[in-house]
N, C-alpha and C positions, 0 to 999 in steps of 0.2 A: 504494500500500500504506500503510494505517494504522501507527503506531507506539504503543510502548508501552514505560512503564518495567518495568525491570527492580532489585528493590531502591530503595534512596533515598540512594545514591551517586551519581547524574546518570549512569548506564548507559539510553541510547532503544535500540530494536530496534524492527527490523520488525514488524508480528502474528503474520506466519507466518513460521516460520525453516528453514530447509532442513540438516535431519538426515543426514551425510556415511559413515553407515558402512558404506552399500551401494555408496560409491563407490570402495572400500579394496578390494584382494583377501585376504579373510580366508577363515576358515572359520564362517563365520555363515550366509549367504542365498546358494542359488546365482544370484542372479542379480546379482552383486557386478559393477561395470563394468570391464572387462578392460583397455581401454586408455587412456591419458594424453588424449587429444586426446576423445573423449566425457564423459570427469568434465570434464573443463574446461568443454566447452559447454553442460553440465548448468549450471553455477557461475554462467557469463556470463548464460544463460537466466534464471538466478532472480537476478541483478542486476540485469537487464534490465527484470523486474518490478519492481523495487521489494523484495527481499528483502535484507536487510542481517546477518542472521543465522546463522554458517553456522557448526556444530557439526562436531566430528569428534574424535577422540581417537590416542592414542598406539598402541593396541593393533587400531586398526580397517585393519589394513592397510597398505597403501600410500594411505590418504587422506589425512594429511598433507602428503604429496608432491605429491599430484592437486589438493588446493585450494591449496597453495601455489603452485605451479605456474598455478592457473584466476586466481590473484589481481597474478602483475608485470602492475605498471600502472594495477591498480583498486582496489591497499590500502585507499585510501582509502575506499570505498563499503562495505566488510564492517567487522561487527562479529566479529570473529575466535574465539574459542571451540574449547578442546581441552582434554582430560582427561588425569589420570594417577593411578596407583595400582594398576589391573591390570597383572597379569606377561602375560597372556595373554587373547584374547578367549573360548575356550573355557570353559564353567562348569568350578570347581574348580585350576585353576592356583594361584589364590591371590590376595594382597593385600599390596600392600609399599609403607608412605608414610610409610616414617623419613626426619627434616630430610633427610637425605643422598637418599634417594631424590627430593625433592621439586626438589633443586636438580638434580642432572641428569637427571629425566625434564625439565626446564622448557628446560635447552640443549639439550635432543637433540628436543626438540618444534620448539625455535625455531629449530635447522638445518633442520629437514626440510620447516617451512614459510617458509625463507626468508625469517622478517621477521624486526624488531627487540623487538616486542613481542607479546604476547599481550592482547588486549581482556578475555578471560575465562577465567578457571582454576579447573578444577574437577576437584577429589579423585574419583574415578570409585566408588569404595567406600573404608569406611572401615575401617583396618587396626585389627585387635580387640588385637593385641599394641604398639599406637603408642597414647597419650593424643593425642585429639582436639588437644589442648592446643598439644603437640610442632611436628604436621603443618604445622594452620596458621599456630603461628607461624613458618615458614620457608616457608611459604606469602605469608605480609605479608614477610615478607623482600624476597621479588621484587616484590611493589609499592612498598616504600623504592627498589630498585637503577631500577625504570623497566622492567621485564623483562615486568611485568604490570600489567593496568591495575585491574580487579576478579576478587575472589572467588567461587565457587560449590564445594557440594557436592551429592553424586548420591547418592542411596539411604541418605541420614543418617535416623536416629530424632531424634524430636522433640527429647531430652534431648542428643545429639550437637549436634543446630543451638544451640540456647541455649547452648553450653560452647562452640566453637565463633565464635560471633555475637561473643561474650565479647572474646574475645583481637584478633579484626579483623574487620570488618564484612562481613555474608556477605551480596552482592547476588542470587544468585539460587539455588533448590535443584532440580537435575534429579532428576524421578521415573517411574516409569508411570503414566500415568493417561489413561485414555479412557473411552468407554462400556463396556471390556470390563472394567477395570482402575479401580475405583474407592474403592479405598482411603485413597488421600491426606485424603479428606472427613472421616475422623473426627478425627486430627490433626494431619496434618500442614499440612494449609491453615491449620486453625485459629493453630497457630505461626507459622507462617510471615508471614501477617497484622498477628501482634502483635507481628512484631517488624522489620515490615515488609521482607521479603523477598519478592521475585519469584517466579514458581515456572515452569519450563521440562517441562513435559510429554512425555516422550519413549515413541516408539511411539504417538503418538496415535489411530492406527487398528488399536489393536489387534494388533500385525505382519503387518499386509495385510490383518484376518480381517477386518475393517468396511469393506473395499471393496469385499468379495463377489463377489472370485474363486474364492474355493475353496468346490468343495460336497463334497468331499471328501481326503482324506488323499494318495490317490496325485496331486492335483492338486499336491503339492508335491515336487518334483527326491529322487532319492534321498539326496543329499548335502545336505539344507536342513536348517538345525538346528532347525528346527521342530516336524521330527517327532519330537524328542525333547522337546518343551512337552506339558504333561499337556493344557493346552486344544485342545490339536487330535490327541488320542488319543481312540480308542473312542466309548461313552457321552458323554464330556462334548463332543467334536466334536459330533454330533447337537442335543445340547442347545444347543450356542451358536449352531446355525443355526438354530436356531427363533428365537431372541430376533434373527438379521440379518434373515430374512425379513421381520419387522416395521419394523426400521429401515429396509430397504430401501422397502417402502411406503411409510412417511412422506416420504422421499425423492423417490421417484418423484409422490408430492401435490405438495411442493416446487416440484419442475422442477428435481431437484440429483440430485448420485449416491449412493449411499451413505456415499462418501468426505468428501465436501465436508458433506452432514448432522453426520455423526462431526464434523468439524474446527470447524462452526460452534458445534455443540453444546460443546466445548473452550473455544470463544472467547466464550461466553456467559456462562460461570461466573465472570466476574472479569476486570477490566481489567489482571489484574496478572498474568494466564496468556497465556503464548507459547509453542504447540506448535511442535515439531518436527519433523514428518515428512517421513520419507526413501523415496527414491523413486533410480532410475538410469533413468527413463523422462520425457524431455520433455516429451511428453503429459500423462502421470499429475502432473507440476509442477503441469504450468499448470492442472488439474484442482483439483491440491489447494491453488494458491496463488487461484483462485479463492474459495476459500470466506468468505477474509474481507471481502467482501461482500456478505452470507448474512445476513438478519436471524433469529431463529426469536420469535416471539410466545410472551407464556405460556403460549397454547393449546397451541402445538407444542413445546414446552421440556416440558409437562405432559405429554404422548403419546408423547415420549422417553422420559420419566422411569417412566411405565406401563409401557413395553418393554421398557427395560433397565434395572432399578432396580438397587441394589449389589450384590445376592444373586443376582441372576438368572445371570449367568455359571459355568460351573463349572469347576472344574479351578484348579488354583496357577497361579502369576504362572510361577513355573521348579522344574525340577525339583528332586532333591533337593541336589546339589552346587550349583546357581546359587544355591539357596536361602540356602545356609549363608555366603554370601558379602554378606548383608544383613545391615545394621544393623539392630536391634530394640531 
C-alpha cells in the first residue's frame, strides 16, 4: 500500500484508510458488525494489507471498543483516528464542543480505545454556539499534554478552517466527497490547498450507492438510515442510477468494479486525498483496498467526468435535520 501525507505536520497514512463506523453497533446501517471477534479481523485484514488508517468516532457505537480491542499488540502499525462533538449518531441530537467537552470526550475516547494517545482528533461538527477559537484551543491543549498527536476537522466551512488553522495547525479536514458528493471542488479543496491541509474523504462510495448494489429502495433493511437520505428517495433514486449504470460501464472496460473505479477516481484528484471507506465485509476490503492500484488515464478520468459531472447527482447530501448540523 502506497502512502501519503496528511497536512505538513509529518502525519504519512496509508492511501486507503479503513472507515470504522459500520463496525460500531449504532443506528446508522443495518448491517453494523455485531460481534467483537469479526470487527477485529476486519482490522487485522486491513493491517495485513498494508492499511495504516483507521477512523472511527465517539458516537459510532461500540467501534471504539472493537478497534481498540483489533489493535493490543499492533499499536504500532495504525494510525489511530477518532472524533468528537456529536451527542449522538442520529441527525438532529445536536453538537457540543465547549473546552470542557473536548477534554472529556478525549478521556472517555482514550479509555474505550485502550491506548495512550490518539494519532488524530477531529471535531466531528462544528458547534454554532462554541467560537471555533475556544474548541480548538483545548483541542492543542491535548497535543501540549501528549494525549494527541495531530488535529483534524469534519464538515468545517472554508472561513471555520482558516480561524481554526489560526490558533493550531489543522492536518487534515474530513468531508463527503465522491463521484456522488462533489462539492468540496469549489472551496473547500481550494482552502484546504492553501493552507496546506490534507483532506480525508468520507463515504467515498457514495454510502454503498457507487458499488451498485442497490437498484432499488427496498434493496435496503427497513431499519437503514438511508432510506431517510433524499438520494435514495423516489425521483432522485432513479436519476442516480442512470449516472451508476454508466460508471458501472466504464468499470466493467477497466477490468474493476464499480467500487474500486469510485475509489481510484478519489485517488486521482490529489496526492493529498485519502478516502475512507467503510465496509464490515472482508471481501468488499480487499475489493476496495485494491483500488489503489488502479491507474485511470485522462481518457478515462474525462469519461468519468462526462458521467458524473457535479450537477448530475440529485437529491441533498442529508436530510433536513442532518443538514442543519453543517457548517456553512
Amino acid at each position: 500500500m502506497q502512502t501519503r501525507k496528511l497536512g505538513t505536520q509529518g502525519l504519512t497514512v496509508s492511501a486507503i484508510g479503513l472507515g470504522c463506523m459500520s463496525l460500531g453497533i449504532a443506528d446508522i446501517y443495518s448491517s453494523s458488525v455485531r460481534d467483537d471477534q469479526s470487527a477485529v479481523d476486519l482490522i487485522h485484514r486491513a493491517l495485513d494489507l498494508g492499511t495504516t488508517l483507521l477512523d472511527t468516532a465517539n458516537v459510532y457505537g461500540d467501534s471504539e471498543l472493537k478497534v481498540g480491542k483489533a489493535l493490543r499488540g499492533r499499536r504500532d502499525q495504525a494510525v489511530l483516528a477518532t472524533k468528537f462533538g456529536l451527542t449522538g449518531i442520529a441527525a438532529g441530537r445536536g453538537v457540543s464542543a465547549r473546552p470542557e467537552d473536548v477534554r472529556q470526550s478525549a478521556e472517555q475516547s482514550l479509555q474505550r480505545l485502550g491506548v495512550d494517545h490518539i494519532d488524530l482528533y477531529y471535531l466531528h461538527r462544528v458547534d454554532a454556539e462554541v467560537p471555533i477559537e475556544e474548541t480548538v484551543g483545548a483541542m492543542a491543549e491535548l497535543v501540549r499534554q501528549g494525549k494527541v498527536r495531530y488535529l483534524g476537522l469534519s464538515e468545517a466551512a472554508p472561513s471555520t478552517i482558516r480561524r481554526a488553522h489560526k490558533v493550531h495547525p489543522i492536518s487534515a479536514l474530513q468531508t463527503e466527497y465522491s463521484l456522488w458528493s462533489r462539492e468540496p471542488e469549489d472551496e473547500i479543496l481550494p482552502t484546504l490547498r492553501e493552507l496546506g491541509i490534507g483532506f480525508v474523504p468520507y463515504s467515498p462510495l457514495g454510502r454503498g450507492f457507487l458499488a451498485g448494489r442497490f437498484s432499488k429502495l427496498e434493496d435496503l433493511a427497513a431499519d437503514d438510515w438511508r432510506r431517510n437520505s433524499p438520494r435514495f428517495e423516489g425521483e432522485n433514486f432513479a436519476r442516480n442510477l442512470q449516472v451508476l449504470e454508466q460508471i458501472k460501464t466504464i468499470g466493467a472496460e477497466k477490468g474493476c468494479t464499480p467500487s474500486q473505479l469510485a475509489l481510484a477516481w478519489v485517488l486521482a484528484q490529489g496526492e493529498d486525498l485519502v478516502p475512507i471507506p467503510g465496509t464490515s465485509s472482508p471481501a468488499r476490503l480487499e475489493e476496495n483496498l485494491a483500488a489503489a492500484g488502479i491507474r485511470l488515464s485522462r481518457e478515462e478520468l474525462a469519461r468519468i467526468e462526462a458521467a458524473a459531472p457535479q450537477a448530475a447527482i440529485a437529491g441533498a447530501r442529508y436530510n433536513v435535520a442532518g443538514t442543519a448540523l453543517l457548517n456553512r
